[in-house]
Backbone and ligand atoms as CSV (ligand in chain L), in Angstrom:
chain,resi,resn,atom,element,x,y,z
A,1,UNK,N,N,-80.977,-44.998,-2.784
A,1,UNK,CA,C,-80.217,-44.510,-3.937
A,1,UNK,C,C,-78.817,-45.125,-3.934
A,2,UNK,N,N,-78.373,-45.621,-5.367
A,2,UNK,CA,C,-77.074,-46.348,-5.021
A,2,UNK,C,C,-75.998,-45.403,-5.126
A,3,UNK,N,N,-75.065,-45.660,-4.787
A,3,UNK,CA,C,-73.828,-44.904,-5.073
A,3,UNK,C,C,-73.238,-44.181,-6.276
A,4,UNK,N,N,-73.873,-44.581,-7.199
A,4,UNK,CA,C,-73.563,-44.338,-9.171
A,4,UNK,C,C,-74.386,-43.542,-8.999
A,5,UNK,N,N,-75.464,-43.258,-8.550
A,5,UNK,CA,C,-76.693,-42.487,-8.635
A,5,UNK,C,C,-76.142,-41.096,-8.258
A,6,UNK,N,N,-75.440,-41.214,-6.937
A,6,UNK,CA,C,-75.171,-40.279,-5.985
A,6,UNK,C,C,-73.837,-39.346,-6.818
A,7,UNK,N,N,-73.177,-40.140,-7.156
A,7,UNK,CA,C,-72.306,-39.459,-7.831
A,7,UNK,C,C,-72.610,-38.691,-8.879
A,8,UNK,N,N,-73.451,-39.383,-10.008
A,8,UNK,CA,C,-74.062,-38.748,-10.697
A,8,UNK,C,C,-74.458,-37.268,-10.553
A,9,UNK,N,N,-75.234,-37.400,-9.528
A,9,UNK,CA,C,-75.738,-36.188,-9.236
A,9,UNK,C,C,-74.695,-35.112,-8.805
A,10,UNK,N,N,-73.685,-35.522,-7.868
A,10,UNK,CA,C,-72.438,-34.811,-7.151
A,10,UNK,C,C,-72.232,-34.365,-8.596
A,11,UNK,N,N,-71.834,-35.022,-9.819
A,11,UNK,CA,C,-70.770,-34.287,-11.122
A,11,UNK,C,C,-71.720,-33.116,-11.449
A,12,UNK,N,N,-73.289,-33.857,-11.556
A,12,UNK,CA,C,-73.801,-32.566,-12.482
A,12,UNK,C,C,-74.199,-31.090,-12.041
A,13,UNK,N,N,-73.555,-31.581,-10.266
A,13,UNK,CA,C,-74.111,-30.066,-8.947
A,13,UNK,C,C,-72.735,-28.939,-9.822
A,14,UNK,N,N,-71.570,-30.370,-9.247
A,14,UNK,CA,C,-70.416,-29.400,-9.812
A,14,UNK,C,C,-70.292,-28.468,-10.754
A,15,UNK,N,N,-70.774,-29.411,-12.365
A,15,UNK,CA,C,-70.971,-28.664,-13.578
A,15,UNK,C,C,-71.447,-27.156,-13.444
A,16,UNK,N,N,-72.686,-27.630,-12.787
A,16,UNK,CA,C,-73.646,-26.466,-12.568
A,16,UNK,C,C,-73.150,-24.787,-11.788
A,17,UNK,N,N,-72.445,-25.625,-10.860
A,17,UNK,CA,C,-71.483,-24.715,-10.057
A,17,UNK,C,C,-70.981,-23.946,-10.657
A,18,UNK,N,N,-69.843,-24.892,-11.479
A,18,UNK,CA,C,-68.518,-24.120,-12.273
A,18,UNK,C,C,-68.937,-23.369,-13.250
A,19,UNK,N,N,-70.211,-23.628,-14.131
A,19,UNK,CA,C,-71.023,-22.579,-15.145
A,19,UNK,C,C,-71.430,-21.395,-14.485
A,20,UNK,N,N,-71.976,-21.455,-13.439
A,20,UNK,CA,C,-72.519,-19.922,-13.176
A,20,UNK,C,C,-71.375,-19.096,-12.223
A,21,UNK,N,N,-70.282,-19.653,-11.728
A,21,UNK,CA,C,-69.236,-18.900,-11.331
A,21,UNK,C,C,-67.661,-18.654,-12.116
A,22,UNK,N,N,-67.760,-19.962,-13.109
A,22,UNK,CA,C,-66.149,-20.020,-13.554
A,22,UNK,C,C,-66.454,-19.606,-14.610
A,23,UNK,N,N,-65.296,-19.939,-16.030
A,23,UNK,CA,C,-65.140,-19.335,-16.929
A,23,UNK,C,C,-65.644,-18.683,-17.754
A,24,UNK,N,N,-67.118,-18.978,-18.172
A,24,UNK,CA,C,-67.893,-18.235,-18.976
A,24,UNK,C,C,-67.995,-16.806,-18.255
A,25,UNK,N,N,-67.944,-16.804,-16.860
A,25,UNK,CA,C,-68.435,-14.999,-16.654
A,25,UNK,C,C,-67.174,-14.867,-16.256
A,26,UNK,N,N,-66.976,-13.350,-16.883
A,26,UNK,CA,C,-65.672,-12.940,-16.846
A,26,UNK,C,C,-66.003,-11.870,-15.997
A,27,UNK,N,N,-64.769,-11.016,-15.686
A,27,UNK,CA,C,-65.121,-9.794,-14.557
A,27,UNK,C,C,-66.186,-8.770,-15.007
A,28,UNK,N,N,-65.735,-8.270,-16.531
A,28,UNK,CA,C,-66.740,-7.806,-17.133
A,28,UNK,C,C,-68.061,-8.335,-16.967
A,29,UNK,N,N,-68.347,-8.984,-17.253
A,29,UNK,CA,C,-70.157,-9.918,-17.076
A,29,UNK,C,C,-70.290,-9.685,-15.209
A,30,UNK,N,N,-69.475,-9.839,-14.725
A,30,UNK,CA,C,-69.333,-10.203,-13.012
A,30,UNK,C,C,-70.139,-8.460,-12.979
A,31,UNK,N,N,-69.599,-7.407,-13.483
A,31,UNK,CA,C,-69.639,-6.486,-12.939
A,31,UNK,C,C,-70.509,-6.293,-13.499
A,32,UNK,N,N,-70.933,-6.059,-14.822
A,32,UNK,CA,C,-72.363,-5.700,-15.358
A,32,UNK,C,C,-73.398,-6.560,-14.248
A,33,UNK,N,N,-73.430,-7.367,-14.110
A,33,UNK,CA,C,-74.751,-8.431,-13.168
A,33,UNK,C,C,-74.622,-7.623,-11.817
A,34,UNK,N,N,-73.182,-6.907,-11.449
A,34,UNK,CA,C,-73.720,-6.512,-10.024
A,34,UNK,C,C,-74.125,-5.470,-10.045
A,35,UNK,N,N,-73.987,-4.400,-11.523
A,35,UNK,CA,C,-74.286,-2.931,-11.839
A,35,UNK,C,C,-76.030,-3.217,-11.984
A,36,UNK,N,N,-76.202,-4.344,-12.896
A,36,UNK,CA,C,-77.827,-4.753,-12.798
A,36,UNK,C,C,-78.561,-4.930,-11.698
A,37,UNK,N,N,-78.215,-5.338,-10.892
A,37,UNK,CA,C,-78.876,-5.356,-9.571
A,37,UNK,C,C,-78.460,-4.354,-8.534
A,38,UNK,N,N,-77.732,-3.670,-8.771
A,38,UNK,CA,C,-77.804,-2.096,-8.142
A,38,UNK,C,C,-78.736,-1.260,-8.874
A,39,UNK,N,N,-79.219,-1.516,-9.838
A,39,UNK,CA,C,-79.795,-0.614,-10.740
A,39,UNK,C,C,-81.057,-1.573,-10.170
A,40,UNK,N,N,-81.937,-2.619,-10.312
A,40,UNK,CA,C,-83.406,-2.653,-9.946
A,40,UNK,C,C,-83.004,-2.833,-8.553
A,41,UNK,N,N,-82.961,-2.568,-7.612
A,41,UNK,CA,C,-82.879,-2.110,-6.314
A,41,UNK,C,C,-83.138,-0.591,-6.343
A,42,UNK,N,N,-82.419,-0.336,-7.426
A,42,UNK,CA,C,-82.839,1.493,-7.063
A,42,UNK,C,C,-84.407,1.723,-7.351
A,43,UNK,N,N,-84.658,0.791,-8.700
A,43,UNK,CA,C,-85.988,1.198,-9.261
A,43,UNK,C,C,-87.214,0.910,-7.629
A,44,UNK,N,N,-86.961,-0.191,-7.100
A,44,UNK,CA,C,-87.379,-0.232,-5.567
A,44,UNK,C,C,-87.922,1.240,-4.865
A,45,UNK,N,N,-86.526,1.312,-4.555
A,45,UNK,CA,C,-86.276,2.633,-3.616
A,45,UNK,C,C,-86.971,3.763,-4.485
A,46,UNK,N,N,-86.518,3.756,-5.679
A,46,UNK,CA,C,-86.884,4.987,-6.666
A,46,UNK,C,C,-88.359,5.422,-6.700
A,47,UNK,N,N,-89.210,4.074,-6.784
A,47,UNK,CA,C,-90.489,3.859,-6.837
A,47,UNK,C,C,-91.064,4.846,-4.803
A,48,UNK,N,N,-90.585,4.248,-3.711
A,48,UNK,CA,C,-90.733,4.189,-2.696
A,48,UNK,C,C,-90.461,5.840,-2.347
A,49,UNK,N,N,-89.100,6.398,-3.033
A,49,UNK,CA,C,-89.054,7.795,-2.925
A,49,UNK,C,C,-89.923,8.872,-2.769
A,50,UNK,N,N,-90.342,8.515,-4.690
A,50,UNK,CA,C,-91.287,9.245,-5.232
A,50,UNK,C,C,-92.994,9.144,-4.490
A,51,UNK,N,N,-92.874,7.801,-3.381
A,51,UNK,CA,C,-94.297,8.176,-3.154
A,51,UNK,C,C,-94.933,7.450,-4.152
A,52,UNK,N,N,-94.520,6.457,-5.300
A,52,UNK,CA,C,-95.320,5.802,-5.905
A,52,UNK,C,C,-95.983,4.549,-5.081
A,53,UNK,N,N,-94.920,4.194,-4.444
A,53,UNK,CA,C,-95.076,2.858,-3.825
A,53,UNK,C,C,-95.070,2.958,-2.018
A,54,UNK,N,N,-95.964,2.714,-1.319
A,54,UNK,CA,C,-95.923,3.019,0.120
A,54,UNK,C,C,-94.554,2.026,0.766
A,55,UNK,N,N,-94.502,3.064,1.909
A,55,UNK,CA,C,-92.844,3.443,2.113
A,55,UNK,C,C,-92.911,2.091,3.339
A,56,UNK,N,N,-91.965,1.228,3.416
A,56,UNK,CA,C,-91.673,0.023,3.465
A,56,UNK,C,C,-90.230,-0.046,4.448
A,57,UNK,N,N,-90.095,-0.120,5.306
A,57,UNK,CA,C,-88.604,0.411,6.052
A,57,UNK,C,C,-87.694,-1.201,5.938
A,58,UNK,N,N,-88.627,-2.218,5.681
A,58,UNK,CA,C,-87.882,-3.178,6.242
A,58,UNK,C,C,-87.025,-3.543,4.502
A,59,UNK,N,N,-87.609,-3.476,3.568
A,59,UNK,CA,C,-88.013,-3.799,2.213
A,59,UNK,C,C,-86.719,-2.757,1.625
A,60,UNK,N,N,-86.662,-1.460,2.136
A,60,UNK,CA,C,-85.870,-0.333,2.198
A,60,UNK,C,C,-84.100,-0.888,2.306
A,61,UNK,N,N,-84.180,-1.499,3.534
A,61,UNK,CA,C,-83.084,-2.054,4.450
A,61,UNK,C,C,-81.953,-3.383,4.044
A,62,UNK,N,N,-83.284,-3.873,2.658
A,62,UNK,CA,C,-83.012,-5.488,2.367
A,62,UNK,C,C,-82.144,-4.432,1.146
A,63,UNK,N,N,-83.103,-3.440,0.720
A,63,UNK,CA,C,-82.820,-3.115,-1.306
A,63,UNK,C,C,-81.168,-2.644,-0.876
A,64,UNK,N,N,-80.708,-1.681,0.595
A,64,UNK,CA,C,-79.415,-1.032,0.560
A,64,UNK,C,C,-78.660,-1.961,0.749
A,65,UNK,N,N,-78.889,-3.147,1.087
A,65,UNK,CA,C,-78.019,-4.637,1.826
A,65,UNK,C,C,-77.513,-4.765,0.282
A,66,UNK,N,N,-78.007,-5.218,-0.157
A,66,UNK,CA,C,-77.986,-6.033,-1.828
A,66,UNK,C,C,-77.068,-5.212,-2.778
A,67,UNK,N,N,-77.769,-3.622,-2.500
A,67,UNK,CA,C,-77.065,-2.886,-3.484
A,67,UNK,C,C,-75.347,-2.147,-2.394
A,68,UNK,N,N,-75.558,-2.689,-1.773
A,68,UNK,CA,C,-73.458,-2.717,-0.814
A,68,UNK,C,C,-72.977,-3.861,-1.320
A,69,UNK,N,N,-73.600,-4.797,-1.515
A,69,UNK,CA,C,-72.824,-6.247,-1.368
A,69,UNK,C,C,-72.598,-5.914,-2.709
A,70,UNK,N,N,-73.084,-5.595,-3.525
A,70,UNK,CA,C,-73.399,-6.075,-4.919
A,70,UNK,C,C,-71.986,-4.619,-5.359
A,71,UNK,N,N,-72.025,-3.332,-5.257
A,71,UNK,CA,C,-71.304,-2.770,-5.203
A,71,UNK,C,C,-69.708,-2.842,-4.927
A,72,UNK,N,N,-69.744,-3.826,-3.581
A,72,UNK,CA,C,-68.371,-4.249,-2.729
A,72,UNK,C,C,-68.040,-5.109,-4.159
A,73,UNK,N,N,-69.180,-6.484,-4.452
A,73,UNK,CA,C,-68.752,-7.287,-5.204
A,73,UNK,C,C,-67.925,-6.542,-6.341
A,74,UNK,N,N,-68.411,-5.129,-7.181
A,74,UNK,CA,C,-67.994,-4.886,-8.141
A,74,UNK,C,C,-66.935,-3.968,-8.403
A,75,UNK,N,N,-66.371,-3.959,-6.853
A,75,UNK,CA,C,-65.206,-2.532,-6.895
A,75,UNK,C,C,-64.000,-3.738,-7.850
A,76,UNK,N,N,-63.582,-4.690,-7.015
A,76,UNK,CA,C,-62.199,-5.042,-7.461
A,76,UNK,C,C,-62.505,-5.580,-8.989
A,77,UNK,N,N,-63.454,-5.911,-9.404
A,77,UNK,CA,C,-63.820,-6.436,-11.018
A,77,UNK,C,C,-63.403,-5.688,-11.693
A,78,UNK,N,N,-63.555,-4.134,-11.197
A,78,UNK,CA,C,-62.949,-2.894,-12.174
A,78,UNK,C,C,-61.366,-3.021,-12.320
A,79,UNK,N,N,-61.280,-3.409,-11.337
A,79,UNK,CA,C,-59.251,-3.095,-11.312
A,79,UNK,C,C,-58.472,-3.629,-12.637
A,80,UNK,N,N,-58.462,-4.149,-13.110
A,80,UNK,CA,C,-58.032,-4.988,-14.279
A,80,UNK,C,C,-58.002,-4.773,-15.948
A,81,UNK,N,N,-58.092,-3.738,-15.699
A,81,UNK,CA,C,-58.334,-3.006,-16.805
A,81,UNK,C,C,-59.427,-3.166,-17.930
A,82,UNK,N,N,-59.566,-2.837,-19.345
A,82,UNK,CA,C,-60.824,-2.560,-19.381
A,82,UNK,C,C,-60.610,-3.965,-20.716
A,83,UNK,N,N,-59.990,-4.579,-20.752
A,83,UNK,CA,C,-60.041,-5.872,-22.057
A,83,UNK,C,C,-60.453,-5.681,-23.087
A,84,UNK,N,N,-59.593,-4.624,-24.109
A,84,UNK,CA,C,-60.670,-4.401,-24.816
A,84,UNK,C,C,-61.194,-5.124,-25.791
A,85,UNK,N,N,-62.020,-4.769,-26.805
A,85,UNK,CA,C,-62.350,-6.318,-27.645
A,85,UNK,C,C,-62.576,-7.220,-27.423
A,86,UNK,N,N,-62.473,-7.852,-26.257
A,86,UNK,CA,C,-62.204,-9.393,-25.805
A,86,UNK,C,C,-64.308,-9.549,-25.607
A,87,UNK,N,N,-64.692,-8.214,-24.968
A,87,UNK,CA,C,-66.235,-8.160,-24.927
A,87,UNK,C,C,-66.833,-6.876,-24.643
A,88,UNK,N,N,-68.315,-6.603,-24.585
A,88,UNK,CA,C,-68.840,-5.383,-24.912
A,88,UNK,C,C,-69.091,-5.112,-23.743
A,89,UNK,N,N,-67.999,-4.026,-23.705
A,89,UNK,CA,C,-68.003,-3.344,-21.977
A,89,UNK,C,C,-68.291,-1.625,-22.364
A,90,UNK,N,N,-69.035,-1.275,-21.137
A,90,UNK,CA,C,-69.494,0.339,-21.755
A,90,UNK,C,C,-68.416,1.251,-20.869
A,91,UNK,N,N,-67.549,0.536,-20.265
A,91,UNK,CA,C,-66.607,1.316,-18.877
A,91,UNK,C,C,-65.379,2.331,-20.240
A,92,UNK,N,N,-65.607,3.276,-19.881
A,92,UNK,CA,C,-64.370,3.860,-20.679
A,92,UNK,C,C,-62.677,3.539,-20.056
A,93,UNK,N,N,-61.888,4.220,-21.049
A,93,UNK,CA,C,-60.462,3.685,-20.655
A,93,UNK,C,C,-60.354,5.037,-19.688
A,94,UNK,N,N,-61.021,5.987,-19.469
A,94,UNK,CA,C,-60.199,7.244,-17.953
A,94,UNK,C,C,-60.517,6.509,-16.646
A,95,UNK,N,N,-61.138,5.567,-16.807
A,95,UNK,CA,C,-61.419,4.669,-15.555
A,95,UNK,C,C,-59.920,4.468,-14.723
A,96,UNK,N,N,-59.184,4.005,-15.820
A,96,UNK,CA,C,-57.702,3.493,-15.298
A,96,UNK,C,C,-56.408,4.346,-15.805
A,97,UNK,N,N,-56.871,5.897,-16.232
A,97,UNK,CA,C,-56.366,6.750,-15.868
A,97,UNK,C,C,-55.482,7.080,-14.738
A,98,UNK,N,N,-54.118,7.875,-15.303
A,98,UNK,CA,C,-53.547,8.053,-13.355
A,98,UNK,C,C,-54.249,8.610,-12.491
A,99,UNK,N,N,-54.797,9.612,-13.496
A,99,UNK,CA,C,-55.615,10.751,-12.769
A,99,UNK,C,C,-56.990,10.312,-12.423
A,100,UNK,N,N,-57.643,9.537,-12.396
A,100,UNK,CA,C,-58.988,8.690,-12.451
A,100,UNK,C,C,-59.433,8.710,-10.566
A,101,UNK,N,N,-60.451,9.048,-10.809
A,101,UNK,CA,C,-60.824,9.086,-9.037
A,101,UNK,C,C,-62.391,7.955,-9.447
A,102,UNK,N,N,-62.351,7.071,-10.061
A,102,UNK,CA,C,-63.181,6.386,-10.341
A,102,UNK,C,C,-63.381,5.388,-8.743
A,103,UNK,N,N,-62.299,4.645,-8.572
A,103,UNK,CA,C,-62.258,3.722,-7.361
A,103,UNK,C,C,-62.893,4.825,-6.021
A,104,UNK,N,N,-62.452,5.758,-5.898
A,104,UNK,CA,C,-63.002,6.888,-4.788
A,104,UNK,C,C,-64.375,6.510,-5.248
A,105,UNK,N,N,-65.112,7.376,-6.085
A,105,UNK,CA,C,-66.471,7.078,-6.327
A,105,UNK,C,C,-66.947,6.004,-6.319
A,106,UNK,N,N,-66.850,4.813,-6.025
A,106,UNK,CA,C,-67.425,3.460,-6.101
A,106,UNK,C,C,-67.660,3.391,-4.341
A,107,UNK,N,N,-65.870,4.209,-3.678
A,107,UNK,CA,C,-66.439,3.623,-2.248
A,107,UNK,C,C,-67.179,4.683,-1.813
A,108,UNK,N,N,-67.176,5.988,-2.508
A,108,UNK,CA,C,-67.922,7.063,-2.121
A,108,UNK,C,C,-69.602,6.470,-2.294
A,109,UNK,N,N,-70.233,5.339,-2.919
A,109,UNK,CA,C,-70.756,5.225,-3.011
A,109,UNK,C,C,-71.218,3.968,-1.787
A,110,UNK,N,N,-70.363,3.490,-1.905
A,110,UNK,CA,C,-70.419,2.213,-0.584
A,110,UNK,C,C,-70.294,2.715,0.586
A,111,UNK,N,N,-70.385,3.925,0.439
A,111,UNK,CA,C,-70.115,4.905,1.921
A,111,UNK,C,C,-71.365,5.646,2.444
A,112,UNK,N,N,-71.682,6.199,1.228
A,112,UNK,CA,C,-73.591,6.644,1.073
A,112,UNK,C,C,-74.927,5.151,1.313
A,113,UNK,N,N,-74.466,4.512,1.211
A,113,UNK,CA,C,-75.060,2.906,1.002
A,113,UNK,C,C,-74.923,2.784,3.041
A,114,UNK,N,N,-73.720,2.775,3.242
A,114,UNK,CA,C,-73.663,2.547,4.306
A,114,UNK,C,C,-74.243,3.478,5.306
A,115,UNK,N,N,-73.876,4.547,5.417
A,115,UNK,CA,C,-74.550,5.760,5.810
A,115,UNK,C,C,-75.993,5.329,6.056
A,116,UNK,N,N,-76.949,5.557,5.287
A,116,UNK,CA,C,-78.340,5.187,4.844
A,116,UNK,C,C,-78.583,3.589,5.784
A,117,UNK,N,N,-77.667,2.644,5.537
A,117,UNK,CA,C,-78.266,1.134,6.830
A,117,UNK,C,C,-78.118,1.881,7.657
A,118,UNK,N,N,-76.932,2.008,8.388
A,118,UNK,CA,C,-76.852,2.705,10.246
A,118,UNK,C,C,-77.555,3.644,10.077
A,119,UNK,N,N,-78.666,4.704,9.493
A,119,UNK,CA,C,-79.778,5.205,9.940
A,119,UNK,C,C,-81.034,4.513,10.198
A,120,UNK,N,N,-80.842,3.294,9.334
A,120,UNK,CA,C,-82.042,2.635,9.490
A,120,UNK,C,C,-83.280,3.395,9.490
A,121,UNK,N,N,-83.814,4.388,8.304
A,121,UNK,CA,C,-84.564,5.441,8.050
A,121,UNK,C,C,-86.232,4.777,8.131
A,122,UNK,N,N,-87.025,5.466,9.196
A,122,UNK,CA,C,-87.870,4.898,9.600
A,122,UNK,C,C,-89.294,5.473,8.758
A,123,UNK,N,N,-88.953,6.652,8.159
A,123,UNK,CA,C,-90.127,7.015,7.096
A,123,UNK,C,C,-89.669,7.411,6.366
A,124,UNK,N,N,-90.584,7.984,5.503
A,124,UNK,CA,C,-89.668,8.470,3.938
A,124,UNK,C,C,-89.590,10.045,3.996
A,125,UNK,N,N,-89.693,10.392,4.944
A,125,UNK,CA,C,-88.979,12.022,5.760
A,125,UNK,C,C,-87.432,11.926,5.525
A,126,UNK,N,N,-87.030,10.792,6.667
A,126,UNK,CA,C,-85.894,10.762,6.801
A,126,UNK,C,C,-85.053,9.560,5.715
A,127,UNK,N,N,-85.784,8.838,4.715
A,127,UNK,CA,C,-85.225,8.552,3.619
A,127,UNK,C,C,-84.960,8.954,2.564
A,128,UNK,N,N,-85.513,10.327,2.374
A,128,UNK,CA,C,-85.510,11.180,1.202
A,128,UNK,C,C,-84.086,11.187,1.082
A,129,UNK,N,N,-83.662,12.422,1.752
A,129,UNK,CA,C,-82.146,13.001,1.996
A,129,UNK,C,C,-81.676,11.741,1.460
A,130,UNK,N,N,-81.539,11.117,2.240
A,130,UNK,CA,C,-79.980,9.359,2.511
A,130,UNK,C,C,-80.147,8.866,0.801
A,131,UNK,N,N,-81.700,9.037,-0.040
A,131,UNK,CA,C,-81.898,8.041,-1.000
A,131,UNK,C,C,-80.977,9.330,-2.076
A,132,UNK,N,N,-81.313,10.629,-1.931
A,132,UNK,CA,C,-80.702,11.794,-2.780
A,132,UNK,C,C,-79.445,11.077,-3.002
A,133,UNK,N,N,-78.406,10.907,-1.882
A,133,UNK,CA,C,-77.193,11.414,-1.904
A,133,UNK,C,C,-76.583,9.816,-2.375
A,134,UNK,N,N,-77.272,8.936,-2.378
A,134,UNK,CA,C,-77.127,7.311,-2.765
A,134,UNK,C,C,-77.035,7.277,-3.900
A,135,UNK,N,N,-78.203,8.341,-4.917
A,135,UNK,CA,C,-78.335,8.509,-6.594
A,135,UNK,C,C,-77.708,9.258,-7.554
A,136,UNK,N,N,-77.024,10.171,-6.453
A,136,UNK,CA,C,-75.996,11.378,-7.132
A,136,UNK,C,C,-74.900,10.647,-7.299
A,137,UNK,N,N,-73.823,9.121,-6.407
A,137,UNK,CA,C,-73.147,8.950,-6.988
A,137,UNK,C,C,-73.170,7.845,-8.395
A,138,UNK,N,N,-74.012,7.726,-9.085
A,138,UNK,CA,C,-74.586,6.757,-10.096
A,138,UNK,C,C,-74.809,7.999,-11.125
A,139,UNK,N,N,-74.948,9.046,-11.052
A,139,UNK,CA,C,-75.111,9.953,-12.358
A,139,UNK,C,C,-73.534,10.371,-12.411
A,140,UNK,N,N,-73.246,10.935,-11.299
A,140,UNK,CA,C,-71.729,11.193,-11.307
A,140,UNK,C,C,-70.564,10.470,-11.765
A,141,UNK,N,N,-70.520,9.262,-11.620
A,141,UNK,CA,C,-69.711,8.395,-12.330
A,141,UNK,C,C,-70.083,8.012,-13.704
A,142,UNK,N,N,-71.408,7.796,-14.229
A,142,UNK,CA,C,-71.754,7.459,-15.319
A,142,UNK,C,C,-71.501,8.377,-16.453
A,143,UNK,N,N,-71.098,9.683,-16.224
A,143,UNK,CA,C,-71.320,10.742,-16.714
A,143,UNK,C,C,-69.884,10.686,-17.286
A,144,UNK,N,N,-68.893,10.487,-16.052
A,144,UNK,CA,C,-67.118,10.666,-15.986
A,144,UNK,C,C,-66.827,9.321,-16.696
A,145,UNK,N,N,-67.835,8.035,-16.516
A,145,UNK,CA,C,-66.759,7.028,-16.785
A,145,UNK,C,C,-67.474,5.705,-17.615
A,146,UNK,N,N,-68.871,6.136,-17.591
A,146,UNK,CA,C,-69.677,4.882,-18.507
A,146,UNK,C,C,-69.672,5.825,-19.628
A,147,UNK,N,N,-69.201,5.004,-21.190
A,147,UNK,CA,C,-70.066,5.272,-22.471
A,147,UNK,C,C,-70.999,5.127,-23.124
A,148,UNK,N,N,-71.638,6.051,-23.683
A,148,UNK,CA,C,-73.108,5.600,-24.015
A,148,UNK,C,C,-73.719,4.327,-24.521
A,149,UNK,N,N,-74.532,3.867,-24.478
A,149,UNK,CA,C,-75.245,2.152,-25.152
A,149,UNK,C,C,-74.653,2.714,-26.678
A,150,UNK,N,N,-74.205,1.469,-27.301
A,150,UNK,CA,C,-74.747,1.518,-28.631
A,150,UNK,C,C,-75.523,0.606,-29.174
L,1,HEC,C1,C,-67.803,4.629,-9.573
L,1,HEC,C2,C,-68.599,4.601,-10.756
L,1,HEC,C3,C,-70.001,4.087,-10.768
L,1,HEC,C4,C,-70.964,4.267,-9.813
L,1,HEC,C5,C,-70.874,5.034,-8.502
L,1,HEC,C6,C,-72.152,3.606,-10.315
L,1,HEC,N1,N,-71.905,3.046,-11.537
L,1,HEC,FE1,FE,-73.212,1.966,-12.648
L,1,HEC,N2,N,-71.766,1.622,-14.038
L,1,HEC,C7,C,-70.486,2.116,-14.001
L,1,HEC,C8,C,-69.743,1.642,-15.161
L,1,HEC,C9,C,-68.304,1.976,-15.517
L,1,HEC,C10,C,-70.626,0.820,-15.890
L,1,HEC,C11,C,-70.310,0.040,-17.178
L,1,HEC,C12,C,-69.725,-1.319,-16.794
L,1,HEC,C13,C,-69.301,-2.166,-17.978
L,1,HEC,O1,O,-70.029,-2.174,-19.001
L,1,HEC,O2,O,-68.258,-2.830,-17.898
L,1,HEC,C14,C,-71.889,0.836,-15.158
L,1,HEC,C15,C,-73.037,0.162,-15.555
L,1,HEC,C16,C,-74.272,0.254,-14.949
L,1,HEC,C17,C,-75.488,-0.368,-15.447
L,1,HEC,C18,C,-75.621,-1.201,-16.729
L,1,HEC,C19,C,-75.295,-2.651,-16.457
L,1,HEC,C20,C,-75.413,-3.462,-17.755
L,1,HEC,O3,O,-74.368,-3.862,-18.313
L,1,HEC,O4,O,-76.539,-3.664,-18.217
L,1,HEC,C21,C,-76.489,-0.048,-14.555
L,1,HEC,C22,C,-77.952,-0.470,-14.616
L,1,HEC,C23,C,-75.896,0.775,-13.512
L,1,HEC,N3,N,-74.551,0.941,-13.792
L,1,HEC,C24,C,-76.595,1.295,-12.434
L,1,HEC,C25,C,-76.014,2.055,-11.412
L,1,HEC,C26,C,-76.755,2.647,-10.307
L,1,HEC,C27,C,-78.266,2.573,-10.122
L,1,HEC,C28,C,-75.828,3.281,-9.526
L,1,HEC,C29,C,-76.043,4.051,-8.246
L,1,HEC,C30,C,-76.762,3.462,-7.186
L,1,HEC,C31,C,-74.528,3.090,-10.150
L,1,HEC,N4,N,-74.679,2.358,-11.291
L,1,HEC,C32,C,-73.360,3.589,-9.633
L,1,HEC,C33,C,-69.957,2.935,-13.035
L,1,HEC,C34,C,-70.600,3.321,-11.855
């Protein structure tokens, strides 16, 4: 392969790069994509809870990994207030309230997330409880601080 070739390819990795991390996604988009994949991770677990789907410890372990990282990813995206107009965000403005305990609940949630790995829950006895207290903070905030679809 000659050198023109090589480069070639180097510009269009870059392009590729800078599209799926730089300007087009904004924090908003950043945070919806990591709220999306906290959300089918749950459907996982949700499925595995209920006993629909046989209970899987390792599969369990990967879904709480993903949905911390993905969580961690989306605490500071919130900080910045809510832009409005600029795009269709469902986060209300008490988010950034003085009085707002929104940021608490995010790590209250990265705290339940964490909780649940260092048990490393070996049946779904002892995953019940850990998966309860993982789903209560996702109604609880949604309730205080997401607005409905329109
Ligand atoms: C601390 C508050 C908070 C917690 C905890 C939280 N969410 Fe959210 N979630 C939000 C907010 C605010 C939005 C709207 C974000 C936006 O539109 O900018 C959202 C959006 C979402 C969305 C829609 C994403 C989209 O744009 O399509 C899903 C799905 C979701 N959350 C799932 C979950 C699940 C599942 C949990 C629990 C495991 C959870 N969330 C925990 C605040 C929270």
């Amino acid at each position: 392969m000659d050198i023109k070739r090589i480069s070639i390819i180097a510009t269009a990795a870059i392009a590729l790069a800078a599209s799926a991390y730089g300007a087009g996604h904004s924090p908003i988009a950043q945070r919806q994509e990591a709220m999306k994949a906290i959300g089918g991770q749950m459907r996982t677990l949700g499925g595995m809870a209920q006993g629909k789907v046989a209970y899987d410890d390792f599969a369990v372990l990967s879904a709480l990994e993903i949905m911390r990282d993905a969580a961690t990813t989306a605490r500071p995206l919130f900080a910045n207030g809510d832009n409005p107009g600029a795009e269709t965000t469902r986060a209300k403005p008490e988010i950034w309230a003085a009085d707002s305990d929104f940021d608490a609940r995010l790590g209250q949630l990265i705290a339940s997330l964490n909780t649940a790995i260092t048990a490393e829950p070996a049946d779904l006895a002892s995953f019940g409880p850990l998966f309860g207290a993982i789903a209560q903070n996702c109604k609880g905030c949604h309730e205080k601080y997401r607005a409905p679809k329109n």
